[in-house]
C-alpha positions in Angstrom: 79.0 73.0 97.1 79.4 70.5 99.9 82.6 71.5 101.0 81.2 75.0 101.0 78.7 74.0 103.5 81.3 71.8 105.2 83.1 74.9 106.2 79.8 76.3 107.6 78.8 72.9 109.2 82.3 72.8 110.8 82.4 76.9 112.1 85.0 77.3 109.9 84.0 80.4 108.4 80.0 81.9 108.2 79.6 82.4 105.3 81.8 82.3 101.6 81.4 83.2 98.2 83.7 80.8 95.7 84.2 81.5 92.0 86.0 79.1 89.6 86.8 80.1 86.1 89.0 79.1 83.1 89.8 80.2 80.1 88.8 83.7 80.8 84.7 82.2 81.2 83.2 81.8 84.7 82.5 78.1 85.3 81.5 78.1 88.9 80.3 81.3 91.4 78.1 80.6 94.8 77.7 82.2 98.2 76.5 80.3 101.6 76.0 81.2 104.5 75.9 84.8 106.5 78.4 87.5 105.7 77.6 88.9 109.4 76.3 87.3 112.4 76.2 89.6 114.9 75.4 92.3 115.4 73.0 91.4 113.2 72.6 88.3 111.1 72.8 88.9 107.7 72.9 86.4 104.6 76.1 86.6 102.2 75.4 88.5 98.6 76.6 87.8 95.4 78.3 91.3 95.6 79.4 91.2 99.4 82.6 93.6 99.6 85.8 91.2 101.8 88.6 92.8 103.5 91.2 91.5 101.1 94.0 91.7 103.8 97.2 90.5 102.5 95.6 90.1 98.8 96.5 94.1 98.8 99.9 93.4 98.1 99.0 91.3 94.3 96.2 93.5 93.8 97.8 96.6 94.5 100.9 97.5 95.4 102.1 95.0 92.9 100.4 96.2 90.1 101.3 100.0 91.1 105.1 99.3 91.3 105.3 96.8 88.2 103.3 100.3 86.0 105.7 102.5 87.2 108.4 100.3 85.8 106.3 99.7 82.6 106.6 103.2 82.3 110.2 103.3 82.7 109.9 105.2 85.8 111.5 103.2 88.0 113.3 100.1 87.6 113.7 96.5 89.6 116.9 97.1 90.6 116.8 100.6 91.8 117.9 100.9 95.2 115.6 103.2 97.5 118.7 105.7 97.8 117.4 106.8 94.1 113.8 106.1 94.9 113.0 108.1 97.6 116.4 110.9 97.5 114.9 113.0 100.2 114.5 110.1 102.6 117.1 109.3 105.3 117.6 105.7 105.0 121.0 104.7 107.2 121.5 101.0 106.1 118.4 100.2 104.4 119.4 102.5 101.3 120.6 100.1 99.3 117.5 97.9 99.2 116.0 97.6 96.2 112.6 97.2 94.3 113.7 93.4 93.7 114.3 92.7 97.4 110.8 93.9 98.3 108.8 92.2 96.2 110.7 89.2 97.0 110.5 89.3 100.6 114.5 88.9 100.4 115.1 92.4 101.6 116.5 91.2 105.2 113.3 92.5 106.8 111.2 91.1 110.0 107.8 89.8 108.8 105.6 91.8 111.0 105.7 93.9 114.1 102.4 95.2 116.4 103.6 99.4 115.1 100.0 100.2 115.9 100.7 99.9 120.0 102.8 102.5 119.5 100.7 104.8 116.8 97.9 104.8 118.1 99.3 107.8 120.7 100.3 110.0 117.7 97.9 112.5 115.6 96.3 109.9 112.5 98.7 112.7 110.0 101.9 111.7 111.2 101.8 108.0 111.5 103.0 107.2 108.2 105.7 109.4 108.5 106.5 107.7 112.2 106.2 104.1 110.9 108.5 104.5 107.7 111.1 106.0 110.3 110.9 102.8 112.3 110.6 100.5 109.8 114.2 101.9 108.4 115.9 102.0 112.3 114.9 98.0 112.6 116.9 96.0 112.8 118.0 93.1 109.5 116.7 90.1 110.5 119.1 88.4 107.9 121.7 89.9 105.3 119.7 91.0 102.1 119.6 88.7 99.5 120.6 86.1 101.7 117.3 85.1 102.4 113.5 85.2 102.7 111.1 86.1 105.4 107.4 86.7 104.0 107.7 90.7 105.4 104.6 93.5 105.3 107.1 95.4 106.5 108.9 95.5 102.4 105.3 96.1 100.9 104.8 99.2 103.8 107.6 100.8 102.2 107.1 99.5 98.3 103.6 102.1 99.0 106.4 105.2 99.7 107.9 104.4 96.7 104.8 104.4 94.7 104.0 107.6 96.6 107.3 109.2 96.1 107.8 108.4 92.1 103.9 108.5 91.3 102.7 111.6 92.8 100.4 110.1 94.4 98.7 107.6 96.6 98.6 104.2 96.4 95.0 103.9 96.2 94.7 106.9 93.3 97.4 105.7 91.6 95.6 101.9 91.1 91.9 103.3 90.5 93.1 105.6 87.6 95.2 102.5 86.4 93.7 99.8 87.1 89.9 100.2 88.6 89.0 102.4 87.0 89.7 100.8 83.3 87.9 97.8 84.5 85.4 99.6 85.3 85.4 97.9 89.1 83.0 99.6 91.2 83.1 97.6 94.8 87.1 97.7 94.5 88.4 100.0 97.4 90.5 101.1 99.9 88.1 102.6 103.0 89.1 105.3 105.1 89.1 105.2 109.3 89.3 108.3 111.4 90.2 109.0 115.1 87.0 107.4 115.9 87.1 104.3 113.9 84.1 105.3 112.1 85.0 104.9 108.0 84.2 108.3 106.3 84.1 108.5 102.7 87.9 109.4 102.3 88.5 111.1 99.1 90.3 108.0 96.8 87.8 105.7 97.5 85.0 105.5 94.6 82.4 103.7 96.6 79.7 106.1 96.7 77.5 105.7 99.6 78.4 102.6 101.2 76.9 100.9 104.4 78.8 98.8 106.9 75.9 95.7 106.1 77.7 95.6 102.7 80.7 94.6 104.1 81.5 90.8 105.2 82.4 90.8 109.0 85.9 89.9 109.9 86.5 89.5 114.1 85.5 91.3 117.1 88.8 93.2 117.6 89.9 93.1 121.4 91.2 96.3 121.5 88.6 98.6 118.9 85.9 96.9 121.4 83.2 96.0 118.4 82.7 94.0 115.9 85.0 94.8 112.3 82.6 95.1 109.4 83.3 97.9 106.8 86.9 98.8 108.1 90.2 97.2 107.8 90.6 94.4 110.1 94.8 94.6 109.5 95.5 96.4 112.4 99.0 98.7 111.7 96.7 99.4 108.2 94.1 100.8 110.4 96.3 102.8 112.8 97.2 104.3 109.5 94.1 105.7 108.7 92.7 102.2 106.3 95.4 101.9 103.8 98.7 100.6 103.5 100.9 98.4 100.8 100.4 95.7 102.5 96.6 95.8 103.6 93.5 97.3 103.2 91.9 96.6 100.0 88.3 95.6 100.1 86.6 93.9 96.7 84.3 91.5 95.9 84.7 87.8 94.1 83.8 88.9 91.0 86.0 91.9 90.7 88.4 90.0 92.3 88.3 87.8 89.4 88.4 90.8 87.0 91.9 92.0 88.4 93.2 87.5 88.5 91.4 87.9 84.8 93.7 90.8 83.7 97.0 89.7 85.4 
């Protein structure tokens, strides 16, 4: 508790919710502070819904590949010339599951892809980024190394696309969230507009922004992020990516640390 308040003393954060548990029983779970200030200042909840950010990656995409090879679908060291057949892959073909969710896949970490996205239609962005991502340049020879890389876990979500049949965020509530019966557990759609519609694989219900803890005000969306992604290549591709763009809560956070 009083390094809780601390951070809020200190403007390190607003507002946080911290659980502890062990042993599968909840010792410890509190929440201080605001989860918005402005636009309007608004206290932090028990179930206040956090842009997870890079948390998608474990609590997804993870998840969603390591099923698929439960399943004997796919396996580790399948390279993505067997993955994704259609695909033209010049010299990243012979990556394989492995490599990507070991950041040892010779990738960059990150590049800004939304500069560049954000002058095509929202439908064909996915399509335009996965071309990119495989015409970039290695950073290092596979295997030979390790760079932390969203770019692996952008195209670990193609695979799951490719071999599941459908999208990441489907594939993981009929899985995963929805077994757990998780009900603030999401990815959130944007459109053109910025404005997060209910997209169709998101179980949220009706859902306000308020809900949502506030992340920044973004420079170039000109307002203040609360209820979308705050990631922003996830958000130039419409809220949901492998490597961003899962909201939950602490709780159900907990749930999916619980199960794994």
């Amino acid at each position: 508790e009083e390094i809780l308040q601390r951070g809020i003393d200190d403007e390190v954060f607003p507002g946080a919710a911290a659980l502890v548990a062990q042993g599968g029983t909840v010792v410890y779970f509190d929440y201080v502070g605001h989860r918005s200030l402005p636009p309007e200042r608004v206290s932090m909840a028990r179930d206040t819904i956090f842009d997870l950010a890079s948390l998608t990656k474990v609590m997804a995409t993870i998840p969603a590949v390591m099923k698929l090879v439960d399943e004997g679908r796919i396996a580790l060291d399948d390279p993505l010339s067997k993955l994704i057949p259609s695909a033209k892959l010049s010299d990243k073909k012979e990556l394989t599951l492995r490599l990507l969710l070991t950041h040892s896949a010779g990738l960059i970490d990150w590049k800004p892809f939304y500069e560049k996205l954000r002058d095509h239609l929202l439908m064909e962005r996915k399509r335009l980024l996965r071309e990119w991502i495989i015409e970039e340049p290695f950073a290092y020879e596979p295997g030979k190394g390790n760079i932390y890389s969203d770019l692996g876990f952008m195209l670990l979500e193609w695979v799951i696309e490719e071999r599941a049949g459908e999208s990441l965020p489907e594939y993981v509530h009929k899985h995963f969230y929805g077994p757990l019966g998780l009900k603030r557990t999401l990815f959130r759609g944007t459109s053109e507009e910025g404005n997060p519609p209910r997209p169709p694989f998101a179980k949220e219900g009706k859902m306000s922004a308020e809900e949502f803890a506030a992340t920044e005000h973004c420079p170039w969306r000109k307002r203040v992020l609360q209820g979308e992604v705050h990631d922003d290549n996830a958000w130039s591709l419409g809220g949901c990516s492998g490597h961003a763009g899962l909201f939950s809560t602490a709780e159900e956070i907990y749930g999916i640390a619980n199960m794994l």
